[in-house]
C-alpha positions as CSV (number, residue, x, y, z in Angstrom):
1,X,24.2,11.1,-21.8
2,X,27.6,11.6,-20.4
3,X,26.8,14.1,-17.1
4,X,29.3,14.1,-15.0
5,X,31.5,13.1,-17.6
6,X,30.5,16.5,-19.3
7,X,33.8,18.5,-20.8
8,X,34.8,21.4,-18.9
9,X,37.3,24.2,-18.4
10,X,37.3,23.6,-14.3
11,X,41.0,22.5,-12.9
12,X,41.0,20.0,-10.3
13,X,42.3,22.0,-7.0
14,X,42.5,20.9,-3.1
15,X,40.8,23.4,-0.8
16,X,42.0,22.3,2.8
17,X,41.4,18.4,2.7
18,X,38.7,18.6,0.1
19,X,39.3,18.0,-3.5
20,X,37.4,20.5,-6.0
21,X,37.2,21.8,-9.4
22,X,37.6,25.4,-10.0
23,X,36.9,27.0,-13.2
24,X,39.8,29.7,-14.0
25,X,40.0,33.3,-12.5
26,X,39.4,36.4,-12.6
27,X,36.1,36.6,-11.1
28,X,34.1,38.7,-9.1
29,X,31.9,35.9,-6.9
30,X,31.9,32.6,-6.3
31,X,29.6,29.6,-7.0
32,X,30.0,27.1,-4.4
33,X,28.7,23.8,-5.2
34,X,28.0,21.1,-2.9
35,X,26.9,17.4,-4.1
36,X,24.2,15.1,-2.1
37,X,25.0,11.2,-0.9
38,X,27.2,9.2,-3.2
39,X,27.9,12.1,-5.1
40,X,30.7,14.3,-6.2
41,X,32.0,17.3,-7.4
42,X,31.7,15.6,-11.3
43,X,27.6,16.1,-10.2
44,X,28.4,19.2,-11.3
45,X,30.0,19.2,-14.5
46,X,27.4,20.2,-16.8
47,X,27.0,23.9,-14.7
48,X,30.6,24.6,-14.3
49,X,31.4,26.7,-18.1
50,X,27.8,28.0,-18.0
51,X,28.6,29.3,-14.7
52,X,32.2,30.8,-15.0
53,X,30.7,32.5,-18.5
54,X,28.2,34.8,-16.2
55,X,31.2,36.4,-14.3
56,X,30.9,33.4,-11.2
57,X,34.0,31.2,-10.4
58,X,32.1,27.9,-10.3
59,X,33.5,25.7,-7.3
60,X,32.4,22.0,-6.6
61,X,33.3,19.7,-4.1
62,X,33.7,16.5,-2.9
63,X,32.8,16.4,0.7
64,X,34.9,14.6,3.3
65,X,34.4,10.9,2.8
66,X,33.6,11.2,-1.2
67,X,35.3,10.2,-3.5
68,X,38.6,12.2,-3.8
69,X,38.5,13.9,-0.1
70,X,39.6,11.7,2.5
71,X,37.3,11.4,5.5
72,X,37.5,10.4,9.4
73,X,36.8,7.5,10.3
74,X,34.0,8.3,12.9
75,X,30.4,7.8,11.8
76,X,29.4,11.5,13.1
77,X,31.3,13.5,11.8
78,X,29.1,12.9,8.4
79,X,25.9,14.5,9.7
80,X,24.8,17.4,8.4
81,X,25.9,19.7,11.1
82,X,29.5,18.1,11.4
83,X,30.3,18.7,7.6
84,X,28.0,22.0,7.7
85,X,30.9,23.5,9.7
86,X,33.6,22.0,7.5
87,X,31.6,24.0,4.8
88,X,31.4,27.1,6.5
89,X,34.7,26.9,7.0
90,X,35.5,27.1,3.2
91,X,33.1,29.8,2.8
92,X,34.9,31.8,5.2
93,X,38.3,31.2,2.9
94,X,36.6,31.9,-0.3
95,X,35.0,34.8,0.7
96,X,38.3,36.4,1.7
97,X,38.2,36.4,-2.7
98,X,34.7,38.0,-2.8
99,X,30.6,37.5,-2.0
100,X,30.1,33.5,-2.1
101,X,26.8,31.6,-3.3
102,X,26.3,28.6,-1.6
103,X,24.5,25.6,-3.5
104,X,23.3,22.2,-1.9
105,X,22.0,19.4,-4.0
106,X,19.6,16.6,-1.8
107,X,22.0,15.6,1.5
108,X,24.4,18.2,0.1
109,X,21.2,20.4,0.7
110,X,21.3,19.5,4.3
111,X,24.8,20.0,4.9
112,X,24.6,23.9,3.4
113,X,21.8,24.4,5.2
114,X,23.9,23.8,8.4
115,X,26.5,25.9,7.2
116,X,24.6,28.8,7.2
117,X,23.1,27.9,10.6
118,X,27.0,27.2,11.6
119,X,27.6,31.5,10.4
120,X,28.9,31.0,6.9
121,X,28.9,34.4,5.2
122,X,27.2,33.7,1.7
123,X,25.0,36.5,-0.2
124,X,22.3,33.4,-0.4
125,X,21.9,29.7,-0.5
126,X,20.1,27.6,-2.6
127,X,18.6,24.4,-1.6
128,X,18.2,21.7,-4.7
129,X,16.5,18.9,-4.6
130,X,16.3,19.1,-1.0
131,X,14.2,18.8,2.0
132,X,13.6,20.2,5.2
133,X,14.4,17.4,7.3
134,X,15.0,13.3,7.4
135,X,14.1,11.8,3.7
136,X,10.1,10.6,4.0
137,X,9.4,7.1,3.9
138,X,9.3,5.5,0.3
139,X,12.0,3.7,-1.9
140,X,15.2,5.8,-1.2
141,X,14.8,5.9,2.7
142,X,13.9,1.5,2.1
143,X,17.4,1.2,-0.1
144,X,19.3,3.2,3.0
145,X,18.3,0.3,5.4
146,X,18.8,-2.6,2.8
147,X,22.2,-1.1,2.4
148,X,23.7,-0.4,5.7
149,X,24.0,-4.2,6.8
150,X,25.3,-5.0,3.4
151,X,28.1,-2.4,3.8
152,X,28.8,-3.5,7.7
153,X,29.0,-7.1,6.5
154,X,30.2,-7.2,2.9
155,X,31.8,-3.5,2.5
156,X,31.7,-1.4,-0.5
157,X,32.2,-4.3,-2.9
158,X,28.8,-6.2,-1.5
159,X,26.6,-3.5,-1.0
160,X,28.1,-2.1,-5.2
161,X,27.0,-5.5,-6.2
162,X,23.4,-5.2,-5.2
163,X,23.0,-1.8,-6.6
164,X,24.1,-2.9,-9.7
165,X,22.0,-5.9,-9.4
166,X,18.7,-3.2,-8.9
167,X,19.8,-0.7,-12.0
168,X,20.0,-3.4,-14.2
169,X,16.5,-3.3,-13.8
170,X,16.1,0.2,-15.0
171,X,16.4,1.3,-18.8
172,X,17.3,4.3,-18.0
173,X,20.8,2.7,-16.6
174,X,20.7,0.0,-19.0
175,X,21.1,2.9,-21.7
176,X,24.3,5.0,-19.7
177,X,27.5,5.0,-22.0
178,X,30.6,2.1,-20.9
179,X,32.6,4.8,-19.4
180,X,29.6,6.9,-17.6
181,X,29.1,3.5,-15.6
182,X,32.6,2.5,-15.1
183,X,33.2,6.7,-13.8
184,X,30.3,5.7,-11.2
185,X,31.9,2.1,-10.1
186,X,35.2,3.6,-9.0
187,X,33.3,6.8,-7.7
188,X,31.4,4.6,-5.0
189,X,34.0,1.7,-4.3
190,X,36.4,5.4,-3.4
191,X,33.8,6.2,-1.3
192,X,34.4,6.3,2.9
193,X,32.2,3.3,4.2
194,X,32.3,5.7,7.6
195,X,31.1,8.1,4.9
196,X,28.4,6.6,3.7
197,X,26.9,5.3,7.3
198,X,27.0,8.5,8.7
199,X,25.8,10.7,5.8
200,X,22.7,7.5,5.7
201,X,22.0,8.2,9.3
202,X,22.1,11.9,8.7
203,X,18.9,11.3,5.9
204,X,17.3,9.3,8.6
205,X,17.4,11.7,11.4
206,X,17.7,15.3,10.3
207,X,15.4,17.5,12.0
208,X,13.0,20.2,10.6
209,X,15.4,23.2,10.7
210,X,13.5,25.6,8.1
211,X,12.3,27.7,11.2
212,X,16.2,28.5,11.9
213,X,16.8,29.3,8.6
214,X,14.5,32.0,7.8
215,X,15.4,33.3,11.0
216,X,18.9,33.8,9.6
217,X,17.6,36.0,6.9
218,X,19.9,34.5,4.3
219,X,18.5,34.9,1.2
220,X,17.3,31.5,-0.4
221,X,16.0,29.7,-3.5
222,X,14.3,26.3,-3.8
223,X,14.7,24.0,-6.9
224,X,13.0,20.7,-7.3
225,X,12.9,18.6,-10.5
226,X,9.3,17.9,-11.7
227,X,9.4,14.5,-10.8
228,X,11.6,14.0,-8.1
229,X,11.3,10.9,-6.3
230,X,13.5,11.8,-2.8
231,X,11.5,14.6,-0.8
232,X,8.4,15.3,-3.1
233,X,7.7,18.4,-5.2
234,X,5.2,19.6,-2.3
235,X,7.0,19.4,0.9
236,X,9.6,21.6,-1.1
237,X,7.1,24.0,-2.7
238,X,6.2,23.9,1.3
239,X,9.5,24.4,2.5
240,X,10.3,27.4,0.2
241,X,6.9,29.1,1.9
242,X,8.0,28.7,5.0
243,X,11.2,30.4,4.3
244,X,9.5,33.1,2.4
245,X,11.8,32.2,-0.7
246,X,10.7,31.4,-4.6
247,X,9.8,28.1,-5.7
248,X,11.3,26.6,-9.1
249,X,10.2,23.8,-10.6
250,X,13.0,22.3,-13.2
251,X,10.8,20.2,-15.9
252,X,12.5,17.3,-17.8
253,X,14.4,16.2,-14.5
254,X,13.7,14.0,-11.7
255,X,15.8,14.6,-8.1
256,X,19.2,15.7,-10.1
257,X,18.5,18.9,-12.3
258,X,22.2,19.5,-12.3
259,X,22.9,16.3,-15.2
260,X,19.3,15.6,-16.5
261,X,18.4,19.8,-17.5
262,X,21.2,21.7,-16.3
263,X,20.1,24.0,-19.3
264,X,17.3,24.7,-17.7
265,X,18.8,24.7,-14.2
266,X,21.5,27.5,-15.3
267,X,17.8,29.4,-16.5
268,X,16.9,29.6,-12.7
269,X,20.2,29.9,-10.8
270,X,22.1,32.5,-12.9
271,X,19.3,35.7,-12.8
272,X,18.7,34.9,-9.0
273,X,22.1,35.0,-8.0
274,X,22.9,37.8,-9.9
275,X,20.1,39.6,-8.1
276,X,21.8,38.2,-4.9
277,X,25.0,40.0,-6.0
278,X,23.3,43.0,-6.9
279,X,24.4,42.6,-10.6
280,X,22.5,43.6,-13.5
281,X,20.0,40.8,-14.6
């Protein structure tokens, strides 16, 4: 499986600082897609035709600090409110085009939550593989605090080195094509090291804002993958009560829907934001 290495009809484009792939106009709403910690815009490659072929211009970023958009070199300005208002921002320029959809995959999750919170205008959000607050205990939040000394001490080469050293344990990336693996080398070693401490102190400490959100009113959808191993299936199915919004549970897929189904995925996004838009279903 290629994922993010999926073929598409997007163009690479620059939206302020932030680098992005756009598939081509006309269109009558956009799709804007934002990827979680040590991700990218290419998370989203499998989504982008099946998007743009519903009527949607599919837009997905990098956020400051990943991989092609350049980032500040202060730790802070990675948290999820910081880069929520750097989102907002670009919701406020894309909906000068038409009604925006905003999506947030795990920390990316975080981050659109805040730019709602921050007053971005979007016709609804959805929150994928996400959580309400700082990632619970277990192996992801463990790897976050084996990994920030590394980087501090050895930069992006070290701390590269050691995750290579723990997926060589797995099949599953034992079994990723040459070029899939190479793709996610230079993807991480082009990361902002300021990037990636502040956006791991952001998993650590983000607060419970669910309450703020459904005060907002925004419209919202939650989307876990069956087995995803980051915030579990339950604290989202929770999360999407207290909001009042549908639950959808993505089968075949762990905590990234958007490469391991995104058949499936594009089965749950496209009829609710269509509904969102007021477009026929």
């Amino acid at each position: 499986m290629t994922a993010q290495l999926t073929p598409h009809g997007a163009e690479k484009v620059r939206y302020r600082n932030l680098a992005a792939l756009r598939t081509p106009a006309p269109a009558k709403a956009t799709a804007l897609l934002v990827p979680g910690y040590t991700g990218s815009k290419e998370d989203f490659a499998p989504l982008l035709d099946g998007i743009a072929a519903d009527g949607l211009r599919a837009v997905a970023i990098d956020l400051p600090g990943q991989f092609e958009s350049p980032g500040p070199e202060d730790e802070a300005a990675y948290l999820p409110s910081a880069l929520g208002a750097v989102v907002a921002a670009l919701v406020e320029d894309l909906a000068a085009e038409g009604p925006v959809v905003l999506l947030g995959h795990s920390y990316g999750g975080l981050v659109a939550r805040a730019a709602v919170l921050a007053g971005a205008p979007v016709a609804g959000l959805t929150l994928l593989d996400s959580g309400p607050g700082e990632l619970p205990e277990g192996a992801r939040r463990q790897a976050l605090g084996v990994g920030e000394p590394v980087l501090r001490t050895s930069g992006l080469d070290g701390v590269y080195r050691v995750r290579e050293q723990v997926s060589a344990r797995s099949p599953m990336w034992a079994a990723l094509p040459a070029e899939l693996k190479d793709f996610l080398r230079l993807r991480f070693l082009a990361s902002s090291p300021a990037g990636l401490l502040g956006m791991a102190a952001g998993l650590r400490t983000e607060p419970d804002r669910v309450a703020e959100l459904a005060a907002t009113g925004v419209r919202t959808l939650v989307v876990a993958g069956e087995r995803d191993d980051a915030w579990s299936v339950a604290t989202q199915r929770e999360m999407a009560a207290r909001l009042g919004a549908p639950f959808e549970l993505i089968t075949g897929a762990a905590h990234s829907p958007n490469t391991e189904n995104p058949v499936a995925l594009l089965r749950v996004l496209l009829p609710a934001w269509r509904e969102w838009l007021g477009w026929p279903r």
